[in-house]
Each structure stands twice: as structure tokens, then as C-alpha cells.
N, C-alpha and C positions, 0 to 999 in steps of 0.2 A: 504493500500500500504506500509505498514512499515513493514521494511527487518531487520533482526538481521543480522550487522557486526560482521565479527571477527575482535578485537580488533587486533590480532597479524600482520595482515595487514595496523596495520596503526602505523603511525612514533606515536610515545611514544608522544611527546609534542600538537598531534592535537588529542587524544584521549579521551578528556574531550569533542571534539566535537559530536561524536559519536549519543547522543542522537540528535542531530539537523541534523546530515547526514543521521539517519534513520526512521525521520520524512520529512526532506524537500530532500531529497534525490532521486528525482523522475528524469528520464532521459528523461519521457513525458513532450514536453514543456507544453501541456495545460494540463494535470494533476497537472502538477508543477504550472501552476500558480491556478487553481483553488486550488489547497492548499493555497495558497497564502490569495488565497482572501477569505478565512475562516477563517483563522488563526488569533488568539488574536495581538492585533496593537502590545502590549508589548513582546510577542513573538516572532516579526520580529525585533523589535529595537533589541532585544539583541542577536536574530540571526547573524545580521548586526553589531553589538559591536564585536561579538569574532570572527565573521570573518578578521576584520577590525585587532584587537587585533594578530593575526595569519596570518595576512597574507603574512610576510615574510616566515613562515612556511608551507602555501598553496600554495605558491609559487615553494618552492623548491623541494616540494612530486608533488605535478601536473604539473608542467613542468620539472622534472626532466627523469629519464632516462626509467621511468614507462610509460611517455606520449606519445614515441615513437611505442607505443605498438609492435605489431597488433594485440594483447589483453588486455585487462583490465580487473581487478579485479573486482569486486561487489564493493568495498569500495571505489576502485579509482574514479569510477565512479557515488558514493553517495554521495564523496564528493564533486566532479564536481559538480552534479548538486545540488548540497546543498549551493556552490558557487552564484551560475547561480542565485539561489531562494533569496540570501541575495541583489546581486544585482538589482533583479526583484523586492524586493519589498520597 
């Protein structure tokens, strides 16, 4: 299920996230969480670190003027749910 972002769609300072949006990046909740539930313990902690780290930055790209859609991008919505997976796990 791993998507190759482009990078030019996402704000410069949330772009080290990237490899974690296109691994947990699943819009399927239960895709998403069975990722979840595979996924190495120490690979969610540090999921949950940069999200945590960024999340005034997560903030301002996903509730910003993108959110309003009535479409979203692939990456908007990677990071969404790559959000959703740091919470979830």
C-alpha cells in the first residue's frame, strides 16, 4: 500500500515526514490500523515523536485553506491519515 509522494506538494518543513506519510499513510481505517498492528513498537514511538514535534506544522497545512477542499491531494490526505495512525497507535 505504499504511495510515492511528491514532495512539491508538501510545505518544505513537514517533508522529512514523507517516508512515514507513505508508509502509514492509509485512508483505510482498518488497513490503517492493521498497519498499525504490525508495525515495529519503535517505529510508532517515533512516528508519534515527529508528529508530536510538527505539529504546529500539521496543523497549519491540514487545517489550512487545502482542508476546505472539495478535493484533496494524495499527500494531503497521506498525511491525514499518517496523522490519524500516530494517534491510533
Amino acid at each position: 500500500m505504499k504511495t510515492k509522494l511528491d514532495e512539491s506538494k508538501v510545505p518544505e518543513g513537514l517533508r522529512s515526514l514523507i517516508p512515514f506519510a507513505e508508509e502509514f499513510g492509509i485512508s483505510d481505517d482498518g488497513y490503517r490500523f492493521e498497519k498499525i498492528e504490525k508495525a515495529p513498537k519503535e517505529r510508532l514511538a517515533l512516528l508519534k515523536e515527529l508528529c508530536i514535534q510538527k505539529d504546529d506544522e500539521l496543523d497549519e497545512w491540514l487545517a489550512g485553506p487545502e482542508a476546505n477542499g472539495p478535493t484533496f491531494s494524495e499527500e494531503y490526505i497521506a498525511f491525514s491519515s499518517m496523522r490519524m495512525a500516530a494517534d491510533e497507535s
